[in-house]
C-alpha positions as a Markdown table, in Angstrom:
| # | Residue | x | y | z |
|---|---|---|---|---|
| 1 | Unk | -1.3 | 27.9 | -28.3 |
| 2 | Unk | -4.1 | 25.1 | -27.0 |
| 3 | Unk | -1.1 | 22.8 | -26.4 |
| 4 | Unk | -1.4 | 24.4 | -22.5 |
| 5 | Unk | -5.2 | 23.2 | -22.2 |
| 6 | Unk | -4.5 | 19.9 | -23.2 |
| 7 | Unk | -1.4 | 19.4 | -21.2 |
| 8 | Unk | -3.4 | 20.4 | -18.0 |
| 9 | Unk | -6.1 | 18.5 | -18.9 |
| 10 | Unk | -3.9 | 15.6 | -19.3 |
| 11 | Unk | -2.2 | 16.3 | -16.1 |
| 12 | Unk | -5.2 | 17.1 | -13.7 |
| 13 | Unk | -7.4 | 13.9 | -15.2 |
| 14 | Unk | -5.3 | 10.7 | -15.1 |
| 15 | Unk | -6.4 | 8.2 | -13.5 |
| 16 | Unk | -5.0 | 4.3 | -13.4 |
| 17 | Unk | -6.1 | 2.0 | -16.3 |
| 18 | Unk | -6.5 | -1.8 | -15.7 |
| 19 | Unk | -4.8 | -3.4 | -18.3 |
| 20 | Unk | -6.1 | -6.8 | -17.1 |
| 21 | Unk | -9.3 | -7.8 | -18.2 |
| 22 | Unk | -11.9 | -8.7 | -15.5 |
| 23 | Unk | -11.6 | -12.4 | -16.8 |
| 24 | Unk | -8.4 | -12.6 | -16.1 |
| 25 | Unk | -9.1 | -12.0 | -12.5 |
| 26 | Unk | -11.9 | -14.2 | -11.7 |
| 27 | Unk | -9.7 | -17.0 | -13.5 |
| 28 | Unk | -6.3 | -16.1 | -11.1 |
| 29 | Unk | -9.0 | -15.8 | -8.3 |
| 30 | Unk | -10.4 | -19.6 | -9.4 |
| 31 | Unk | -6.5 | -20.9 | -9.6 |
| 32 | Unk | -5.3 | -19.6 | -6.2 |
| 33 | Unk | -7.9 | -20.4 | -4.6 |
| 34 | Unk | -7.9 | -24.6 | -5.8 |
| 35 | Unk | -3.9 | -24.3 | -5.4 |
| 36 | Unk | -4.6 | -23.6 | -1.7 |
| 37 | Unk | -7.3 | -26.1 | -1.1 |
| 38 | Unk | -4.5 | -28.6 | -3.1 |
| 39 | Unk | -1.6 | -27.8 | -0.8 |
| 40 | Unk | -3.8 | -27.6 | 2.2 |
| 41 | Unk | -5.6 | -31.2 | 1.6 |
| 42 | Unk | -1.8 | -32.9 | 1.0 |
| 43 | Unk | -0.9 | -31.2 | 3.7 |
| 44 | Unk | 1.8 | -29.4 | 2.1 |
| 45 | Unk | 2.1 | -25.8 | 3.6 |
| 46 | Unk | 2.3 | -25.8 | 7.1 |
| 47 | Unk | 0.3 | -24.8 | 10.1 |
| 48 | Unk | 3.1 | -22.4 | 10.6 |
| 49 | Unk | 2.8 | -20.6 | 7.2 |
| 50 | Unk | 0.4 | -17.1 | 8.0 |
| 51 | Unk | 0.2 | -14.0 | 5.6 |
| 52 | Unk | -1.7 | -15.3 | 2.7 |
| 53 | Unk | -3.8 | -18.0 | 4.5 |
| 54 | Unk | -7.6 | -17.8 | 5.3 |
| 55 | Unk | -7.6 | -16.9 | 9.3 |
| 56 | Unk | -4.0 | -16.4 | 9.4 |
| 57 | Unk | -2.3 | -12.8 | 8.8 |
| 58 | Unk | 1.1 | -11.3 | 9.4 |
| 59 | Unk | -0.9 | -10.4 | 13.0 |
| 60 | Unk | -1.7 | -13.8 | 13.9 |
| 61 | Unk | 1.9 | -14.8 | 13.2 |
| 62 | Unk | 2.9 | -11.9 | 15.4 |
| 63 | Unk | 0.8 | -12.7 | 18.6 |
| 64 | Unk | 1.8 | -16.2 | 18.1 |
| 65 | Unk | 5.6 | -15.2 | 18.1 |
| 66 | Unk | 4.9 | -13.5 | 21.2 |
| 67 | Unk | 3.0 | -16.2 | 23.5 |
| 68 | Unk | 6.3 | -18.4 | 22.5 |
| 69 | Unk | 8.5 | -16.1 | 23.5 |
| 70 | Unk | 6.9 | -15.3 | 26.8 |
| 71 | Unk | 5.9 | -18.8 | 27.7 |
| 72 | Unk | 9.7 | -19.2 | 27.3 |
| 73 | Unk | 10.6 | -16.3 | 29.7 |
| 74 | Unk | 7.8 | -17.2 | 32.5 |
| 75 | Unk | 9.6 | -20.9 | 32.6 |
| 76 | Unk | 13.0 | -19.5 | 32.7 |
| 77 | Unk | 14.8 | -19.5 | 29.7 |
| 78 | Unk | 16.8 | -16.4 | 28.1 |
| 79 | Unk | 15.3 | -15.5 | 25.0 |
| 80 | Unk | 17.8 | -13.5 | 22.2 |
| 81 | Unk | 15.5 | -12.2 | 19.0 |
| 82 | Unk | 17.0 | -10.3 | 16.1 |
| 83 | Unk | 14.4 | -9.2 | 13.5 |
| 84 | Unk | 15.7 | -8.1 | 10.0 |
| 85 | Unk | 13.6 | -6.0 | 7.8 |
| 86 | Unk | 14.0 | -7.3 | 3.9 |
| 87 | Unk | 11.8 | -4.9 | 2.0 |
């Protein structure tokens, strides 16, 4: 007869449980962030590469896209773009 209670209870209080300790992340912080600074220094990712960069984002990849695109229309050229989405 109490099964009810506890089912609502169970159902009303859940919340998300990290199941990675807080170790884990400051480590996986320390190791991306000295992969970065590796492939950065040996010039290995380049300039072009935004999304996961420091000062570079999906936007500035965007807005960059678009200055090429009109700088090629201002001098003349015909510009074709297809965009797929992958997710």
């Amino acid at each position: 007869m109490w099964f009810w209670f506890i089912k609502e209870a169970v159902e009303t209080c859940s919340r998300p449980i990290s199941l990675t300790s807080q170790l884990c992340k400051v480590f996986e912080t320390v190791v991306r962030v000295r992969v970065i600074e590796f492939l950065e220094s040996n010039e290995l990712i380049k300039n072009s590469q935004h999304g996961f960069r420091k000062s570079s984002s999906c936007l500035t990849n965007l807005l960059l896209f678009l200055d090429t695109v009109l700088d090629s229309v201002n001098v003349g050229y015909s510009v074709n773009v297809v965009f797929l989405d992958l997710a």
